[in-house]
DODRENMAR-776597 format. One line per 10 residues: number of its first residue (from 1); their letters; for each residue x, y, z of N, C-alpha, C. Coordinates in steps of 0.001 Angstrom, whole numbers. Atoms other than C-alpha are relative to their C-alpha. Layout:
BEGIN
NUM> A> X,Y,Z,X,Y,Z,X,Y,Z  ...
# end
This chain:
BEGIN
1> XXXXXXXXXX> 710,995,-781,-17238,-10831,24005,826,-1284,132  -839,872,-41,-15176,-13532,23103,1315,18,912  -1554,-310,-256,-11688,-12099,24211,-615,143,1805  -594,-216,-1321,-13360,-11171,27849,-428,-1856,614  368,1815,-842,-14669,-15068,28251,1261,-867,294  -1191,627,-56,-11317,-16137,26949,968,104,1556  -615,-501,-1277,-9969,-14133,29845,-218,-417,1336  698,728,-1232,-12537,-15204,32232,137,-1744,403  -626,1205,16,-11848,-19032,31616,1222,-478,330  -1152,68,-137,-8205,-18383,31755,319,133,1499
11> XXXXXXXXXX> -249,-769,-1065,-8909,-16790,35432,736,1541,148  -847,-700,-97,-6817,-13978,34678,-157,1218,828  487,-651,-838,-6075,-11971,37329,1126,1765,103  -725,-1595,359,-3105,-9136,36398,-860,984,-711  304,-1108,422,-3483,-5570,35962,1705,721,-188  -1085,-1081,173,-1400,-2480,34951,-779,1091,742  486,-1189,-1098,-1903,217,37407,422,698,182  -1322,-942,-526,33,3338,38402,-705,346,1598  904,65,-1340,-72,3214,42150,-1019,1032,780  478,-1044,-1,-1589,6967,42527,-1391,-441,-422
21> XXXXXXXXXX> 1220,-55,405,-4904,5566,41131,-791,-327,1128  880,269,-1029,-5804,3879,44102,-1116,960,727  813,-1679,-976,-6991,7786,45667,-866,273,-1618  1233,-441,471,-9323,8015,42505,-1534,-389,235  1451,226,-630,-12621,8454,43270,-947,-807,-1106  1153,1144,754,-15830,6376,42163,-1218,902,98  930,-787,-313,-18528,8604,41168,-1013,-647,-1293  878,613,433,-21276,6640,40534,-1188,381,-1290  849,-233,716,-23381,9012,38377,693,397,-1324  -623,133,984,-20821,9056,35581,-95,-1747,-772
31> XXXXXXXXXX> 310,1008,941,-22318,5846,34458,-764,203,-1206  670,-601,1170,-24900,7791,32316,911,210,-1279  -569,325,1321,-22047,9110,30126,807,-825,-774  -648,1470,499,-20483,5979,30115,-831,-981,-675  984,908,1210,-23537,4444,28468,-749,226,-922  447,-204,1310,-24094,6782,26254,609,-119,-1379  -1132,222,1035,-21278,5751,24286,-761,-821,-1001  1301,1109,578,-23960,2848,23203,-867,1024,-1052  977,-1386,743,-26278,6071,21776,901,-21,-1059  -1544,-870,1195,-23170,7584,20083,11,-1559,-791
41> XXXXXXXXXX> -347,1188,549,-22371,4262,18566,-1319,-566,-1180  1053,-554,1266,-25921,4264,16767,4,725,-994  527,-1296,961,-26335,7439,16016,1231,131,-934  -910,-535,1102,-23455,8364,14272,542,-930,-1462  249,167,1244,-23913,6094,11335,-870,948,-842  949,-794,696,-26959,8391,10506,45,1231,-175  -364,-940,123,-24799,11325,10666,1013,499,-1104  -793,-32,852,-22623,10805,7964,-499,907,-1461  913,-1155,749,-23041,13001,4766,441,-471,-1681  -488,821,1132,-21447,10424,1953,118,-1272,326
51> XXXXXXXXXX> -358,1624,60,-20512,6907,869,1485,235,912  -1949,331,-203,-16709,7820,1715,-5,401,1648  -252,280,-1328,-17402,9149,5368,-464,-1343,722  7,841,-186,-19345,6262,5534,803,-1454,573  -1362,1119,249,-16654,3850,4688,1207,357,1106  -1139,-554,-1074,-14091,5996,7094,-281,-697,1547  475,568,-1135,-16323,5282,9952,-229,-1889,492  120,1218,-49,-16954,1732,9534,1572,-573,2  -1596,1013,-327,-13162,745,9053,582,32,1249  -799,-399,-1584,-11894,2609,11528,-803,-650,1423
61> XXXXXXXXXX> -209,830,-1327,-14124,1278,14057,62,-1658,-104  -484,1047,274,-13383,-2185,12301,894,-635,452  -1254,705,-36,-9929,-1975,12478,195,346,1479  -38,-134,-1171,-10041,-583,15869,-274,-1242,1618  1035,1001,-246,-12366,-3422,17075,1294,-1238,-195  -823,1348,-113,-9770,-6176,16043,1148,208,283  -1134,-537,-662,-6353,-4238,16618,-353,-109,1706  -21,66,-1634,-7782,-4234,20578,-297,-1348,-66  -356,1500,-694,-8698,-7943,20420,795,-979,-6  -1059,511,-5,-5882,-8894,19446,906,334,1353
71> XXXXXXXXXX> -964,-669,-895,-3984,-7179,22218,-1384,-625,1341  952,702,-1486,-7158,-8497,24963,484,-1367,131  -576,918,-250,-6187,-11666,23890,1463,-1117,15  -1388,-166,-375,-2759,-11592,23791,881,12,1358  -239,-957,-1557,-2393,-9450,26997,-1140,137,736  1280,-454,-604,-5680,-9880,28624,567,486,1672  -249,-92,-1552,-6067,-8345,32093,-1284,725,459  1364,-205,-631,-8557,-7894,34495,240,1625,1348  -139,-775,-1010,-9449,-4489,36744,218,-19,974  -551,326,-954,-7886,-4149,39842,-632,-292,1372
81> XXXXXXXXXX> 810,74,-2126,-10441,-3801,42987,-1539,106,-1012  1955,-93,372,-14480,-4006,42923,-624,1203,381  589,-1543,-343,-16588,-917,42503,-660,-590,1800  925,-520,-1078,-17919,368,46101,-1511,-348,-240  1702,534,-241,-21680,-302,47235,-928,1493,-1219  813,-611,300,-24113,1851,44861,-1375,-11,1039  1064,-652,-1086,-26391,4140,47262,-1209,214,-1214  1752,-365,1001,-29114,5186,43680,162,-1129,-635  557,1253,716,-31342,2920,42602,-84,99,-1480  -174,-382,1216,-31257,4421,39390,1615,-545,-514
91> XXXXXXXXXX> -1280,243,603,-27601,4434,38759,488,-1827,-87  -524,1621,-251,-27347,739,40295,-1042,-1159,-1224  750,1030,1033,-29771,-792,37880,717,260,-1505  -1242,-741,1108,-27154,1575,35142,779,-1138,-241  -1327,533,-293,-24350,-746,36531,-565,-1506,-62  984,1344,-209,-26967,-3945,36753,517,-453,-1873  298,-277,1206,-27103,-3297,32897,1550,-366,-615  -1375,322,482,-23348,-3022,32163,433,-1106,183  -623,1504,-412,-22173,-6180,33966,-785,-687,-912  457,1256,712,-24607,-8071,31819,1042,569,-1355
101> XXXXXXXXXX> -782,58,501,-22783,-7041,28768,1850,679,-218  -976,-427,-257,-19569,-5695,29848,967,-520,1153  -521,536,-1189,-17074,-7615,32486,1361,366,-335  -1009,-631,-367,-14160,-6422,33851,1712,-609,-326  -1019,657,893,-11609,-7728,31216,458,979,-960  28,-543,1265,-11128,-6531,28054,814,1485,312  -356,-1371,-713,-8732,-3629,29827,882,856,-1243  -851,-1076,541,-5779,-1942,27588,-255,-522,-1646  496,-1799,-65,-6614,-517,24903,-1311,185,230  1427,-308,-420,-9793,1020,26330,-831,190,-1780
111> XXXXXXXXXX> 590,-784,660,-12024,1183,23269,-1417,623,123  916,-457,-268,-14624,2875,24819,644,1329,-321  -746,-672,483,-11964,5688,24592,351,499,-1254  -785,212,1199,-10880,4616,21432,-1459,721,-667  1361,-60,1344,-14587,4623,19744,-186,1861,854  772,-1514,-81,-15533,8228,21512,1039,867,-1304  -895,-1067,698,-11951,9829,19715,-673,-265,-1768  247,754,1358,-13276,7792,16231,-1394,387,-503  1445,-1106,-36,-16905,9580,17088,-146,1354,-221  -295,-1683,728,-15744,12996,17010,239,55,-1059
121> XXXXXXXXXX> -360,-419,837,-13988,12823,14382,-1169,-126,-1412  954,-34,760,-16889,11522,12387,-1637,887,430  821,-752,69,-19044,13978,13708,383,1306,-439  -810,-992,167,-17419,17032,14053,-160,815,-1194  53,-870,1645,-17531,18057,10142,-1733,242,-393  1558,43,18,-21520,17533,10406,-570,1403,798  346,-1020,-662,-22026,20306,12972,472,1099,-179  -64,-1150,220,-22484,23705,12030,644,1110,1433  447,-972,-1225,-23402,25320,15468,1965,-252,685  -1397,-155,-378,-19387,26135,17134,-677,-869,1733
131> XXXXXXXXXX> -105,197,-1644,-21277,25753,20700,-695,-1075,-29  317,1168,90,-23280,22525,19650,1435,-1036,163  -1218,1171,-37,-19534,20891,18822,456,720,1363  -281,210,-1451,-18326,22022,22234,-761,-708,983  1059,391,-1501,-20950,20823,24146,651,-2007,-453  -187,1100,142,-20425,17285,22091,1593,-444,288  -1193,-175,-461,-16555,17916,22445,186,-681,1644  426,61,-1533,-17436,18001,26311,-378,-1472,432  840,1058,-282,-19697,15151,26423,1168,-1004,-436  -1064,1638,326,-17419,12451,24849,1162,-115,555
141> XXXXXXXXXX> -1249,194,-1073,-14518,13652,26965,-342,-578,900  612,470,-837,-16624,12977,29661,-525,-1682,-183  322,1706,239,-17939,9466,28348,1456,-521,-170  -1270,232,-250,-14096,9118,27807,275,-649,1635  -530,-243,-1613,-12947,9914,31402,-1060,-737,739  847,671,-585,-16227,7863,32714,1090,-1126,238  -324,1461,-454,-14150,4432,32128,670,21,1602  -834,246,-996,-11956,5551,34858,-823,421,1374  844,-698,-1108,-14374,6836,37384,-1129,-1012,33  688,888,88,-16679,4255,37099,478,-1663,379
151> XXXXXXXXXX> -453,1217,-434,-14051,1804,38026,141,-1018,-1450  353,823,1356,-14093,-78,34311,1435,206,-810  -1455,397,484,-10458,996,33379,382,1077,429  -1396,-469,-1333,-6840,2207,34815,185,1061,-1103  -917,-1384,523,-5103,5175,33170,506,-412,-1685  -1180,155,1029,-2780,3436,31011,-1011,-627,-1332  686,536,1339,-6004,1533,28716,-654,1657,-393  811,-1412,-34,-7374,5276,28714,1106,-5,-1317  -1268,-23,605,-3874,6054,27463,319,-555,-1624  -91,960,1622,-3183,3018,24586,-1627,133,-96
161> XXXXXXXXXX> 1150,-174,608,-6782,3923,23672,-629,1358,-641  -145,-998,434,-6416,7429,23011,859,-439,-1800  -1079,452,1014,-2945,5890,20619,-886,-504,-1162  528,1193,1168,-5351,3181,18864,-845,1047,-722  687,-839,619,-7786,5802,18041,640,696,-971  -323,-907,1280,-5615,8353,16254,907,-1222,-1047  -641,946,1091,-3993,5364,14715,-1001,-344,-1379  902,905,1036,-6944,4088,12990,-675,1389,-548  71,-1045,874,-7903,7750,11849,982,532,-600  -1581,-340,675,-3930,8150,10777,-681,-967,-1443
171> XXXXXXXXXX> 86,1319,1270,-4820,4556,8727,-846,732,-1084  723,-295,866,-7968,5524,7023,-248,998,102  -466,-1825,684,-7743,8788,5413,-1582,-344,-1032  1421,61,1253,-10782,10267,2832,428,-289,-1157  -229,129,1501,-11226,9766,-926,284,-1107,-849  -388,1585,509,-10900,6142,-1562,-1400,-413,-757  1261,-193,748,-13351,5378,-4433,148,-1305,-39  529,1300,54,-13232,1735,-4541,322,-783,1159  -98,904,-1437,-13653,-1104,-1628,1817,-429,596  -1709,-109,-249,-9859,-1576,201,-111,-1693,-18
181> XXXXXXXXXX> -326,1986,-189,-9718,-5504,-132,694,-91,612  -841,222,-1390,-6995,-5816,1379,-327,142,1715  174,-637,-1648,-7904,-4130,4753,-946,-1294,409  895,314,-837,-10759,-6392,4939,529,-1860,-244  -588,1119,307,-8775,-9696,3812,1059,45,1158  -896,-420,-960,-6291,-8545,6368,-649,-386,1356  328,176,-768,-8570,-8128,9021,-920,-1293,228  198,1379,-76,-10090,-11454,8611,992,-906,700  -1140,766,-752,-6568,-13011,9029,-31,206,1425  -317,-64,-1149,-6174,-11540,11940,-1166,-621,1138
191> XXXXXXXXXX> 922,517,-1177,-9640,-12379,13891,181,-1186,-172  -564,1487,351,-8404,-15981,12337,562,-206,1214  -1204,375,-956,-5371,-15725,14161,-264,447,1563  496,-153,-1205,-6924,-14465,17156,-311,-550,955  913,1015,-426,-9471,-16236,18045,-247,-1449,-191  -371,2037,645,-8709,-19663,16055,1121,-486,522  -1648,210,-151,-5070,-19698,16830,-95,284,1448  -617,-33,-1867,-4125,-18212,20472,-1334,-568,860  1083,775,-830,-8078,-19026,21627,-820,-1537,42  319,1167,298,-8735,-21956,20130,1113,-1312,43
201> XXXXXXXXXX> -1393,665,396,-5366,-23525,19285,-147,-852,-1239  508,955,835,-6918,-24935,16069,1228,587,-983  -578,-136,1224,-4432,-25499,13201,-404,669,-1078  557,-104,1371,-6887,-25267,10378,12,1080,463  90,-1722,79,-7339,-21633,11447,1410,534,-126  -1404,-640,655,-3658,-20943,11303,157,61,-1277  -692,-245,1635,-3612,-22002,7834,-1320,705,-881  1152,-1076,536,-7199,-20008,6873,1011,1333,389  -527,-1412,-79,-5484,-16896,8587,1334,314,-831  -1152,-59,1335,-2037,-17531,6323,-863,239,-1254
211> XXXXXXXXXX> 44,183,1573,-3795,-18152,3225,-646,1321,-227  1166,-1393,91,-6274,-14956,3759,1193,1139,330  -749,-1064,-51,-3243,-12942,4995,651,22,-1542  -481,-90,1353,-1520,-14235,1348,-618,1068,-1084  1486,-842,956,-4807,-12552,-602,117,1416,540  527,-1514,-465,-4745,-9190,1402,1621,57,-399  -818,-251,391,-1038,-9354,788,277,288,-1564  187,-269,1752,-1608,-9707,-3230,-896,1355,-161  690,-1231,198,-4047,-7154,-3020,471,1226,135  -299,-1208,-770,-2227,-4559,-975,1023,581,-1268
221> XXXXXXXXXX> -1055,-196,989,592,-4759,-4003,-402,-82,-1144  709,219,1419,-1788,-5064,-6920,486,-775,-1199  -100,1231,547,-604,-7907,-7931,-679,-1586,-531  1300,587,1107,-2919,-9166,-10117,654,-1489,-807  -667,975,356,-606,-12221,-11258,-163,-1379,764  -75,528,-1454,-762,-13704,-7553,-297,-1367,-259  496,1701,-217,-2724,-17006,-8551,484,-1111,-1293  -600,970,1659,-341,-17914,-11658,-639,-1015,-1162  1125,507,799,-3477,-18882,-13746,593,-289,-1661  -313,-180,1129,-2443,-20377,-16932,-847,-1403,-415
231> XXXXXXXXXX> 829,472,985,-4522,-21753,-19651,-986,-512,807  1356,-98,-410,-7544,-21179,-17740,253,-1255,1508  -364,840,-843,-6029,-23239,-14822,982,26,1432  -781,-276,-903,-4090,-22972,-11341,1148,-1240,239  -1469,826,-589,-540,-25396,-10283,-710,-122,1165  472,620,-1416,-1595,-27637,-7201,745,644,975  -151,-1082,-1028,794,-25037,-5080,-887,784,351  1340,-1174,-782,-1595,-22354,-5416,-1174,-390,160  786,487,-720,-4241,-24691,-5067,28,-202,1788  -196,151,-1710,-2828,-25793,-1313,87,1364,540
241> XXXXXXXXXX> 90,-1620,-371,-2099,-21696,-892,-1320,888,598  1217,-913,-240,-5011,-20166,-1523,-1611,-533,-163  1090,935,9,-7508,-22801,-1189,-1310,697,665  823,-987,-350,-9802,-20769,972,-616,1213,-628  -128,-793,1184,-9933,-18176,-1265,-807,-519,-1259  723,511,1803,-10668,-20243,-4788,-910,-850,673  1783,472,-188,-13402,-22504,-2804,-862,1240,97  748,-1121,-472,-14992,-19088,-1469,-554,377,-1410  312,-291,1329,-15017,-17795,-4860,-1256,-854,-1247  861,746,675,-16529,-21217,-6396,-739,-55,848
251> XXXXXXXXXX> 1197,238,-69,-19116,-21393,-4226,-1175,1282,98  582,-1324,666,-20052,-17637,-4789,-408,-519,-1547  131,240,1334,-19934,-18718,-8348,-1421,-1028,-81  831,1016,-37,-22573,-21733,-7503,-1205,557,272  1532,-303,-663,-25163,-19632,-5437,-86,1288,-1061  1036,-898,1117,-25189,-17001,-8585,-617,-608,-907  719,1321,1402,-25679,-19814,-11443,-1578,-271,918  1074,473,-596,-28530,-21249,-8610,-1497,1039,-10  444,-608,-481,-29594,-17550,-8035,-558,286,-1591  -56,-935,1380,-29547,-15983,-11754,-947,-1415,-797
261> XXXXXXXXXX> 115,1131,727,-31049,-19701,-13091,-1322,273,-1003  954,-399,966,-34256,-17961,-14716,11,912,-544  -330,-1131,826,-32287,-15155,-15990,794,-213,-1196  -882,210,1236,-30453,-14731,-19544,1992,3,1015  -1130,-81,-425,-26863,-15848,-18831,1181,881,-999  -817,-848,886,-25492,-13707,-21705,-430,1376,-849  427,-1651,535,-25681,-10167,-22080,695,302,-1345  -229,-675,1217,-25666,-8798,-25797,312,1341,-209  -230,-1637,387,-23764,-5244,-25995,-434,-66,-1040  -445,548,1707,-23166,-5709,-29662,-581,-1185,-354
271> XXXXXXXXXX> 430,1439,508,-24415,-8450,-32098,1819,-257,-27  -1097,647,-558,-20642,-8988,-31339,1124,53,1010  -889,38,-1278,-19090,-8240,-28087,-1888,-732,801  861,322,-729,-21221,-10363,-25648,653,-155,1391  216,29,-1347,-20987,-10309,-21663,-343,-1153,642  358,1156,-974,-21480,-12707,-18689,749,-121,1245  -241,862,-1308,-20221,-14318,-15910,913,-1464,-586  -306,1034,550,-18340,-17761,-16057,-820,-1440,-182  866,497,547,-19961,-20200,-18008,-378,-1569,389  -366,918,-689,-20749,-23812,-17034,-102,-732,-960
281> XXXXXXXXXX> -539,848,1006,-19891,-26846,-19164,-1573,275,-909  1128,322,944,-24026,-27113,-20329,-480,1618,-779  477,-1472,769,-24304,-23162,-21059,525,279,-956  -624,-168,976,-21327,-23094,-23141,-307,-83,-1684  936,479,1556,-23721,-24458,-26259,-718,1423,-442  975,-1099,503,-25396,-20764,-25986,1471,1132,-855  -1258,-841,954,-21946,-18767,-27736,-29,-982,-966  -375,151,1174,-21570,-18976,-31094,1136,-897,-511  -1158,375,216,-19295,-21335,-32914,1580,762,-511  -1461,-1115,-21,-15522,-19950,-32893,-203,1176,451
291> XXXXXXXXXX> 516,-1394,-1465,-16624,-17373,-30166,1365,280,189  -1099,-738,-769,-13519,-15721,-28884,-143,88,1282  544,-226,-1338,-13292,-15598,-25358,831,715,1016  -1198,-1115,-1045,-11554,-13083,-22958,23,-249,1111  -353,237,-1600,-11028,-14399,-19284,34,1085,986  -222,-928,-471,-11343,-12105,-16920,123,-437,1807  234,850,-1588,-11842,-14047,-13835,1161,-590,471  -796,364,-598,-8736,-14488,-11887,-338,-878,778  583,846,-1388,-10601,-16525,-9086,-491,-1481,-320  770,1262,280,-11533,-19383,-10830,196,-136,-1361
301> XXXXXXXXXX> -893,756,1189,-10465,-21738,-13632,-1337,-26,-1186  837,-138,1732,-12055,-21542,-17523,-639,-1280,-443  798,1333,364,-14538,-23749,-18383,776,-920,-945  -845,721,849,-12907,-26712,-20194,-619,-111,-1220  41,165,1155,-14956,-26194,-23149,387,1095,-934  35,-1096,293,-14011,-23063,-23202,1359,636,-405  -1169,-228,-118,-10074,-23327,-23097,628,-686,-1576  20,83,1634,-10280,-24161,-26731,225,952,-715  39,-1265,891,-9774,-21824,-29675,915,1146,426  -26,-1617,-775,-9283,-18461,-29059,-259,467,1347
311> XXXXXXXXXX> 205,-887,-1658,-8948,-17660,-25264,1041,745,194  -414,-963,-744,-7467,-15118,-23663,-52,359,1175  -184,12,-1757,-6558,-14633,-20336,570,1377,616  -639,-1251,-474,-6267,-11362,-18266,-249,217,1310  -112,256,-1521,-5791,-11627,-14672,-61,1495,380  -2,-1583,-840,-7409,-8670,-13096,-784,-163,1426  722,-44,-1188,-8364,-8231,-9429,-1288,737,358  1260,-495,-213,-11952,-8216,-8177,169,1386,873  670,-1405,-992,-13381,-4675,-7094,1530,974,154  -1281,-663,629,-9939,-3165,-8538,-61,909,-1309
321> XXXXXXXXXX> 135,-901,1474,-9938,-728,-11235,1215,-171,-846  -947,286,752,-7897,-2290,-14065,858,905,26  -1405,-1252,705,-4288,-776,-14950,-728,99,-1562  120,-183,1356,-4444,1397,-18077,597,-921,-1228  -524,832,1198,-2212,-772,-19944,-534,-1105,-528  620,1240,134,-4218,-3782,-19449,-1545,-4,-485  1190,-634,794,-7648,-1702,-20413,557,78,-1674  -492,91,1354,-5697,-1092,-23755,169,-1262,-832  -427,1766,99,-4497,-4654,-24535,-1479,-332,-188  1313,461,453,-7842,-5752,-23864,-758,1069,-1186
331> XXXXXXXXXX> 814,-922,1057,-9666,-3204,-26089,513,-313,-1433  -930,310,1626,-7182,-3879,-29022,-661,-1263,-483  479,1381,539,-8228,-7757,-28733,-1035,604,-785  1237,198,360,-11583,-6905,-28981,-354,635,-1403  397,-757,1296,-11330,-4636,-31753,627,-1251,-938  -1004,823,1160,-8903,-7263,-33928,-826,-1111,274  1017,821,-21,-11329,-10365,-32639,-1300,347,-1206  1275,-237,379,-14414,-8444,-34023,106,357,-1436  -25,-872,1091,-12945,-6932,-37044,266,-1672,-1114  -106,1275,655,-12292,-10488,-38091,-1310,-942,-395
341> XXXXXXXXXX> 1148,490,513,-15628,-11025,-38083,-575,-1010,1283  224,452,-1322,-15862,-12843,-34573,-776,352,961  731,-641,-666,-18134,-12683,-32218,1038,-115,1722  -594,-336,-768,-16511,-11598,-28541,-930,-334,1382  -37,442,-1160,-16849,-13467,-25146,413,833,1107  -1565,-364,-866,-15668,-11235,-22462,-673,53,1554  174,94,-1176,-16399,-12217,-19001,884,-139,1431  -871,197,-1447,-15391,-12121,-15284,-702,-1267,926  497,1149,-697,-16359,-14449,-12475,-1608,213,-55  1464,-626,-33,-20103,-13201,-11570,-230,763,-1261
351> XXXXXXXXXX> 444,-1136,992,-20233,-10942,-14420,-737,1428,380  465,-1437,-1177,-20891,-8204,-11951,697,1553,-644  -1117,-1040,265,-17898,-5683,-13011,839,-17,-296  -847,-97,277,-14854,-6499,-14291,-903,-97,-1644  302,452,1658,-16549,-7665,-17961,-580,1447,-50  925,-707,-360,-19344,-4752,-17356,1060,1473,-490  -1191,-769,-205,-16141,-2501,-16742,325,567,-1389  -927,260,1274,-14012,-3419,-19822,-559,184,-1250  1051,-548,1569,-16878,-3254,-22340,-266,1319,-23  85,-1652,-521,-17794,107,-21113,1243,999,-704
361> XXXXXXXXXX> -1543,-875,827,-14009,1391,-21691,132,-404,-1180  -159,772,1290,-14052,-643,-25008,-820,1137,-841  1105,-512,1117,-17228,1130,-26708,159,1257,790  -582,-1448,-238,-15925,4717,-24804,535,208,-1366  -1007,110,831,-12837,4282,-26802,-159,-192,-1978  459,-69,1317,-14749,3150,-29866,-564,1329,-503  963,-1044,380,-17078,6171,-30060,825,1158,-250  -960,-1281,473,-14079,8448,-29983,781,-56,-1313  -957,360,932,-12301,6490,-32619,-762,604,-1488  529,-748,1038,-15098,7472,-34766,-1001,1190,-83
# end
């Protein structure tokens, strides 16, 4: 929506054409399967048969979705001639319908194209019947091949929209058991740089889409080090860096304290491994004196009453499944903390899953030991 206004404001009036198209015909009642793409586009969330096709379907038409607006507004271009007079009143109230949300921009890569190839594929494994998937086979070629018969796009967005499609089912593949951060830190940058940057011309969005491309870049390399956190604290570089980022984080951190405020802030595994979230200067009075405390929260700096004593610091990335070596390490503390007679701190930012996590593998590991 954005990318065809941008276009429309701009005036833009190039196309890509191959001159042979001119002799294609306009057959007006191929608007039906051109708007059932809208249907398809429903339904086939409710066809899925797991979390992980789930997740397949949603990226892909994610990444699909911002890979073309980047390239609309990059390269926008507008269709070449105006559909012919509609003779049915039916079909013309079809076409009444489209122009309100659809204008004749938004041309190469077609993802009307794009989303039918990204539809099969997430159907396809659902259907038993051989002559049910032909018929749907059929049909989405046909809602395919509509853009061009309908006058709504040239050959060549058909074309780079076929490409984008198997691209973004090349990208995301099955079997991915935890959330891809990156991908979606990534694709942030980019609608940043998109729409802030080439449509807007706003600075501050250049340096949101840098600092968010930095984060999907740490992520992509599991580089869990990324925000050089030491003694519960960040260097005013990676403050100016990833500033977007560590506010986001603290004010996640603000609306759980606000949210959680009539709940216990410290979960008791053990009368000595205890759980949480990060703590705030007035909660800190509820741990024990000479508490031990294990850091787990890369995203945000250690309470200052807390960077006392015994801390420990272990920089692990949210919604990441620790390295083994660093599950070990931690587990050792906790055993040599506790065996000392200590009681054990071990939290992440929210206290959602990384602490949750680590205790879990901790008292595994114990139960085998004895």
């Amino acid at each position: 929506m954005s990318a065809n206004m941008l276009a429309q404001q701009a005036g833009v009036t190039r196309h890509l054409v191959f001159p042979f198209e001119a002799d294609i015909p306009f057959l007006q009642w191929m608007i039906v399967p051109y708007l059932s793409s809208g249907i398809f586009f429903c339904l086939v969330f409710f066809s899925v048969n797991s979390v992980d096709e789930l997740r397949m379907l949603s990226q892909r038409l994610l990444l699909a979705t911002v890979l073309a607006s980047m390239v609309f507004v990059l390269y926008p271009l507008q269709f070449s001639w105006p559909r012919p007079e509609i003779n049915s009143s039916f079909c013309s109230s079809l076409f009444t319908l489209l122009s309100l949300v659809d204008q004749p921009y938004n041309q190469l890569p077609s993802l009307h194209v794009c989303f039918c190839l990204i539809f099969w594929h997430a159907l396809r494994a659902s259907i038993a019947s051989g002559l049910i998937r032909f018929v749907l086979a059929v049909w989405l070629t046909l809602t395919g091949a509509a853009t061009v018969f309908v006058y709504q796009h040239h050959l060549m967005d058909v074309l780079s929209g076929i490409v984008l499609g198997l691209v973004c089912v090349r990208l995301i593949q099955p079997g991915r058991t935890e959330p891809n951060v990156a991908f979606y830190y990534l694709l942030a940058a980019c609608m940043l740089l998109v729409f802030g940057v080439f449509g807007l011309h706003s600075l501050l969005c250049l340096y949101l889409a840098g600092s968010l491309a930095l984060v999907s870049l740490a992520y992509y390399r599991q580089n869990r080090h990324f925000l050089y956190k030491k003694n519960g604290r960040y260097p005013i570089w990676i403050w100016l860096l990833y500033a977007p980022y560590l506010f986001g984080y603290k004010l996640t951190w603000h609306a759980v304290v606000w949210k959680e405020k009539r709940q216990p802030v410290i979960k008791r595994l053990t009368n000595s491994l205890w759980l949480g979230r990060r703590l705030s200067n007035n909660e800190v009075i509820e741990l024990p004196v000479n508490c031990s405390v294990i850091d787990l929260a890369n995203e945000l700096t250690e309470t200052p009453a807390l960077r006392q004593a015994a801390y420990y610091y272990f920089p692990l990335l949210d919604l990441v499944t620790p390295p083994s070596d660093c599950i070990h390490e931690i587990s050792a503390i906790i055993a040599d903390e506790i065996a000392s007679g200590k009681v054990v701190y071990l939290h992440c930012a929210m206290g959602y899953s990384r602490c949750i996590w680590l205790a879990n593998s901790y008292m595994a590991a114990s139960k085998k030991r004895t």
